[in-house]
Wavefront OBJ file of the C-alpha trace (Angstrom):
o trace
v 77.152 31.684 -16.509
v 76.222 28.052 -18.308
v 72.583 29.224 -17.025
v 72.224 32.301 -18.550
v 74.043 30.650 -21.634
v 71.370 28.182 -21.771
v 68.616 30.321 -21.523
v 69.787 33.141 -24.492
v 70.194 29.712 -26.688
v 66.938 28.431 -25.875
v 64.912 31.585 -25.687
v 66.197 32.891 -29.494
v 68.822 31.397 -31.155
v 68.203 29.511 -34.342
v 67.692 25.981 -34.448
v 65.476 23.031 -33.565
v 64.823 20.705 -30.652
v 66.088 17.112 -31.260
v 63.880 14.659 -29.534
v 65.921 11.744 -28.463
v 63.508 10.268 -25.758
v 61.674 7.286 -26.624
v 60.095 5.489 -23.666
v 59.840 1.979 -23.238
v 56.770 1.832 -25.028
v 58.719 3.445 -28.357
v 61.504 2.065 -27.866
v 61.457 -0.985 -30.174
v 59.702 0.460 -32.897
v 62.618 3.585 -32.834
v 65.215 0.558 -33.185
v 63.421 -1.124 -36.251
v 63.253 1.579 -37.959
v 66.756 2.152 -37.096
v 67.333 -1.397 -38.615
v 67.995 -3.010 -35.340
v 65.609 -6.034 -34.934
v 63.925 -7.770 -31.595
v 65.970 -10.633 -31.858
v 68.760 -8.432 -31.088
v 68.060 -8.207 -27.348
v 66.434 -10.261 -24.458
v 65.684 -7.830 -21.706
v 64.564 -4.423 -21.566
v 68.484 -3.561 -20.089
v 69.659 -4.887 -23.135
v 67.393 -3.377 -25.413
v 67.723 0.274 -23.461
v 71.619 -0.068 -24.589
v 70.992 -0.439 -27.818
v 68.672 2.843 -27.769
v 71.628 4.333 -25.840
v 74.359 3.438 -28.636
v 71.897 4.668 -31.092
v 71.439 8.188 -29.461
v 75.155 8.663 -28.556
v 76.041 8.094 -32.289
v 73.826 10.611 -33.308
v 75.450 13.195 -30.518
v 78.808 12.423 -31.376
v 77.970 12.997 -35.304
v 79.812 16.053 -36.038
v 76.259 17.720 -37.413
v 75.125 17.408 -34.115
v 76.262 21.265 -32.143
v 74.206 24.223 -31.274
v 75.067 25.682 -34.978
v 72.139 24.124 -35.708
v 70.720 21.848 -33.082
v 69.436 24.341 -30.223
v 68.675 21.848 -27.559
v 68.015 17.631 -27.410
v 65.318 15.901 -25.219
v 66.448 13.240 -23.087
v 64.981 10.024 -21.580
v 65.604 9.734 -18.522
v 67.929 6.240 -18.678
v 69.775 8.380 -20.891
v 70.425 11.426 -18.809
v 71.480 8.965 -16.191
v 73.748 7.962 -18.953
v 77.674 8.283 -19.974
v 79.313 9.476 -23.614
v 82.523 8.686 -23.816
v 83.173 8.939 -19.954
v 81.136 11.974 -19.323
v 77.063 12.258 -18.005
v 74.917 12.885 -21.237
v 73.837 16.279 -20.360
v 77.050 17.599 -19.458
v 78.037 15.960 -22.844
v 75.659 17.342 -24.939
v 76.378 21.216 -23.209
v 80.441 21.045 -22.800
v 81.086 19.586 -26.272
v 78.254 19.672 -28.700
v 76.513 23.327 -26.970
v 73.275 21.667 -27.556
v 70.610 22.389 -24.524
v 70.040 19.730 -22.363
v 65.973 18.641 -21.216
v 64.585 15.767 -19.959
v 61.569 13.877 -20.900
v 59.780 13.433 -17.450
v 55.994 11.662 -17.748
v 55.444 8.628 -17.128
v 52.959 7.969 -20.084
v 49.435 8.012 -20.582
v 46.317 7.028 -18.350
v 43.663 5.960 -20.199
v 41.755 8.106 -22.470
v 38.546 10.171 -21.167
v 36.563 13.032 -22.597
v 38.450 12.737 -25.314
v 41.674 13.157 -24.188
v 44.239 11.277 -22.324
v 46.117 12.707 -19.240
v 49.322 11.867 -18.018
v 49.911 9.206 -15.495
v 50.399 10.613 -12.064
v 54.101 11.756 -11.451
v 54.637 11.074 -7.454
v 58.624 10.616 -7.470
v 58.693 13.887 -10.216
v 60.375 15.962 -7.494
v 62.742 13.438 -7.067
v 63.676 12.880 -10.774
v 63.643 16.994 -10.954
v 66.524 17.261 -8.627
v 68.518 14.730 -9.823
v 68.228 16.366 -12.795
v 69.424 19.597 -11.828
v 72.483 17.949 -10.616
v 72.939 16.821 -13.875
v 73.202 20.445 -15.484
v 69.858 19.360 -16.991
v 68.113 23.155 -18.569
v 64.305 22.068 -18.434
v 61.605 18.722 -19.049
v 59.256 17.633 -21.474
v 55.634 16.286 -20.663
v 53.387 14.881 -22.914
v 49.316 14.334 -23.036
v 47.132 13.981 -25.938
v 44.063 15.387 -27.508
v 41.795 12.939 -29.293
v 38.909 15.681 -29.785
v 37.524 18.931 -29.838
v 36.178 18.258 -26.209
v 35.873 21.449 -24.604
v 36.029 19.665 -20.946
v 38.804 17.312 -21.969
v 41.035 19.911 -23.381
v 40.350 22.465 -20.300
v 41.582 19.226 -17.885
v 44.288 18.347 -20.314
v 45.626 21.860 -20.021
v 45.647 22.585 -16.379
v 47.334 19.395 -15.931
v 50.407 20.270 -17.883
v 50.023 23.782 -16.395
v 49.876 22.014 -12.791
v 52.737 19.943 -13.224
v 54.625 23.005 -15.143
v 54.507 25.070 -12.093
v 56.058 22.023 -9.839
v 59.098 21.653 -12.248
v 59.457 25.686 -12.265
v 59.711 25.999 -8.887
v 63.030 23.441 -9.299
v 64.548 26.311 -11.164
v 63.978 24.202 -14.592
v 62.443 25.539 -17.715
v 58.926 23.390 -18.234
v 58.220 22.102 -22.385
v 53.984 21.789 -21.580
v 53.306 19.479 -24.739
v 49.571 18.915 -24.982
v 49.621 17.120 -28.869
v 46.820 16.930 -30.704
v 46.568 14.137 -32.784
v 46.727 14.883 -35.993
v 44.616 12.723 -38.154
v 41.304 13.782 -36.385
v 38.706 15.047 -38.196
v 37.872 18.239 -35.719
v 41.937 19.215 -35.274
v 41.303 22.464 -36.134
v 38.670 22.899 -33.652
v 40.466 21.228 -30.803
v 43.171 23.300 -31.368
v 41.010 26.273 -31.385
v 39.895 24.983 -28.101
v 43.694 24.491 -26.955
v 45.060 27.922 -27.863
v 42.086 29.598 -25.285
v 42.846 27.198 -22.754
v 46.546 28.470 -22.715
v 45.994 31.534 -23.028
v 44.095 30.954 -19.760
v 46.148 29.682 -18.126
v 49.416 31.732 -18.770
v 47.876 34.170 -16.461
v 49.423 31.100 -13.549
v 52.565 31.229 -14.608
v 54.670 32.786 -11.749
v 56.061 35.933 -12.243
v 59.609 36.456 -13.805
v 59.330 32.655 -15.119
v 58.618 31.429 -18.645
v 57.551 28.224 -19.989
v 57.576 26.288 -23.322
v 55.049 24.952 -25.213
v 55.626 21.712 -27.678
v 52.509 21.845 -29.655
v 51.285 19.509 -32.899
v 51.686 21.590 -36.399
v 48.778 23.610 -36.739
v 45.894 23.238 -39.436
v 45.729 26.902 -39.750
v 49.304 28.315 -40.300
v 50.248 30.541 -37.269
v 47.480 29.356 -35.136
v 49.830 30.203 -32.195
v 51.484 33.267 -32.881
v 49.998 34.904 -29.958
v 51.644 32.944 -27.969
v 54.641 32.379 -29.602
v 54.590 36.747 -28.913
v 53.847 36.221 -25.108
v 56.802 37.466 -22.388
v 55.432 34.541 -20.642
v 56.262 32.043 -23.217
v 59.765 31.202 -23.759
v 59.720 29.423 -27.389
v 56.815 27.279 -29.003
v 58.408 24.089 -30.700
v 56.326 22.218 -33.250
v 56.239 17.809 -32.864
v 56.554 16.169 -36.565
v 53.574 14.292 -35.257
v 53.529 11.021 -37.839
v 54.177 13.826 -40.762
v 56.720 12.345 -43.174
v 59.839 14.692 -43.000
v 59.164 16.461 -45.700
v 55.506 17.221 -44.844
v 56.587 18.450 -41.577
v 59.123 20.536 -42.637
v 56.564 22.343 -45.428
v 54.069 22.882 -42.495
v 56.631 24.333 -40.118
v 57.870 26.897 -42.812
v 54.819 27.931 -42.881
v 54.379 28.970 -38.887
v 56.351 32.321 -38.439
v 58.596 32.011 -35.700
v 57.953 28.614 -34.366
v 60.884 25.635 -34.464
v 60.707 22.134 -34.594
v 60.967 19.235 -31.900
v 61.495 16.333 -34.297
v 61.837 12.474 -33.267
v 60.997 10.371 -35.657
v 61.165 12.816 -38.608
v 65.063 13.461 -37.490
v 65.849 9.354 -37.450
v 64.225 8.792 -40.694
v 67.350 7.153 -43.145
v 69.688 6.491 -40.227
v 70.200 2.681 -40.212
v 72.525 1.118 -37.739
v 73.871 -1.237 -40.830
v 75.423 2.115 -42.257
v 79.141 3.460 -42.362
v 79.614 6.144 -40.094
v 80.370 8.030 -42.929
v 77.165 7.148 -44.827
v 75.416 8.072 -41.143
v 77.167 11.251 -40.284
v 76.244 12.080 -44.188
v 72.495 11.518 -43.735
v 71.980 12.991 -40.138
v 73.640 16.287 -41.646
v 71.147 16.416 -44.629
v 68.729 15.670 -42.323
v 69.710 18.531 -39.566
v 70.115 20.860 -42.582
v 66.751 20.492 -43.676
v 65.168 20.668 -40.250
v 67.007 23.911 -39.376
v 65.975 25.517 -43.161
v 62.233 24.668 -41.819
v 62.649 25.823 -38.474
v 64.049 29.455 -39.998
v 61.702 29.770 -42.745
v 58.836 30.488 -41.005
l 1 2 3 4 5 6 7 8 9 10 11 12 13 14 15 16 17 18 19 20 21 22 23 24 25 26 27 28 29 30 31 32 33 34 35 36 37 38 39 40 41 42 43 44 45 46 47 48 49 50 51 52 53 54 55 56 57 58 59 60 61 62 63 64 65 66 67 68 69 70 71 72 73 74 75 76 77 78 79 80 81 82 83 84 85 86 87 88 89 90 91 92 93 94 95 96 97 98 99 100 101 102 103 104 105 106 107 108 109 110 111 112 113 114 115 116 117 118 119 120 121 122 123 124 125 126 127 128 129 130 131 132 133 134 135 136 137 138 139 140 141 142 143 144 145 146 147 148 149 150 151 152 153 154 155 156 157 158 159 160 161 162 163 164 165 166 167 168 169 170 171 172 173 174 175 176 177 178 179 180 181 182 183 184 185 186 187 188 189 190 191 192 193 194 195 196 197 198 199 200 201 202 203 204 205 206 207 208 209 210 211 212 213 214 215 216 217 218 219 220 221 222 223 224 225 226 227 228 229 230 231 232 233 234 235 236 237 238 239 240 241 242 243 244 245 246 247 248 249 250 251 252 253 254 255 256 257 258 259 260 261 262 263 264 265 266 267 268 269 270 271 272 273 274 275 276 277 278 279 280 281 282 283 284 285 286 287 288 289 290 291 292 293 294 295 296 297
């Protein structure tokens, strides 16, 4: 039944998506602003650890449950990770009822036409079954739009739709998250742009599956209702995007139905140097406010 379970929390219970999957790229800048300097490790094993301690103290904060934390996005060293004894994604299910997906791109190639693809998967069916074993629920993929680039955003799009249809086929539920960056000067036209090319190509989505769509806040409040209302579309998640918490939260209220996927916005305040008290206090505040946002609009 933990399927079916899964898929009534993700598909329409309240809540938000924590994103706890900085790459190795992210990863050091996550940990300064967590207060936890470079000096503090000398290899990448050493400094994945620390991004590991940092993300299991966050699970195990008692704020952190399905009450008001629908689902959490992994990276992958920490899927392949323990809490307390027990595989993170079993963790985060068994004792916390929070949703378990897994970030699965390998980055960015290099931008073109505006835009910048993701970096060709060839072990993703690999990585897709191990996650399955792992009671993983679905993935998370991530390109960017730099422009209102008609040809860029149309190759942007049936990439994630491309690689969407490979992890669906796995039996996992597919977050497509084409962001568009938000401090361009045409991001209401590229995201014009982005809600035809969707639209497009939902009509490839297999029949009897659903996907979800992890998509920048919008300039125009409820640019994406439509498909936020399609059968084929499981949830639409908004990404903070460099927004200051607050500013996120203000612009998700304002998009009817849509939740948030938060990374950075959700860490801001939590400092490794704090009590766990002190921590447990902020995170809650912090999930509190997220959660208001994400059932406001």
């Amino acid at each position: 039944m933990t399927q079916a379970e899964m898929t009534a929390q993700a598909a329409s219970k309240d809540g938000f998506i924590a994103a706890l999957d900085q790459s190795g790229g992210s990863t050091p800048k996550a940990l300064k602003l967590y207060g936890v300097d470079e000096s503090a490790w000398s290899n990448d094993e050493e400094m994945f650890a620390l991004i590991h301690d940092m993300r299991a103290r966050i699970i195990k904060s008692p704020a952190f449950t399905g009450d008001k934390v629908m689902g959490a996005i992994l990276f992958e060293r920490t899927m392949d990770g323990d809490i307390d004894g027990t595989p993170t994604a079993q963790y985060l299910w068994e004792k916390c009822g929070v949703v378990p997906f897994l970030k699965v791109d390998k980055g960015l190639a290099d931008a073109e036409d505006g835009v910048k693809l993701m970096k060709p998967m060839p072990d993703l069916d690999a990585l897709l079954t191990r996650a399955v074993s792992k009671g993983v629920f679905g993935t998370k993929m991530r390109s960017v739009i730099d422009a209102a680039n008609p040809k860029g955003i149309a190759a942007n799009v049936a990439q994630q739709f491309a690689v969407g249809k490979q992890i669906l086929a796995h039996g996992l539920v597919p977050i497509l998250e084409p962001e568009v960056t938000i401090t361009i000067e045409d991001k209401a036209e590229a995201e014009d742009i982005l809600l035809a090319e969707i639209a497009k190509n939902l009509d490839d989505v297999p029949a009897g599956k659903q996907i979800m769509l992890k998509l920048s806040l919008p300039t125009k409040p409820n640019q994406y209702k439509s498909l936020i209302d399609d059968p084929r579309v499981m949830r639409v998640v908004a990404l903070s995007g460099g927004y200051s918490r607050e500013e996120a939260n203000a612009k998700l209220a304002q998009n009817t139905d849509m939740i948030a996927s938060f990374s950075r916005a959700l860490t801001e305040g939590l400092s490794a140097n704090q009590s766990d008290d002190d921590f447990n206090a902020t995170l809650a505040t912090t999930i509190g406010s997220i959660f208001e946002a994400s059932r406001a609009g």
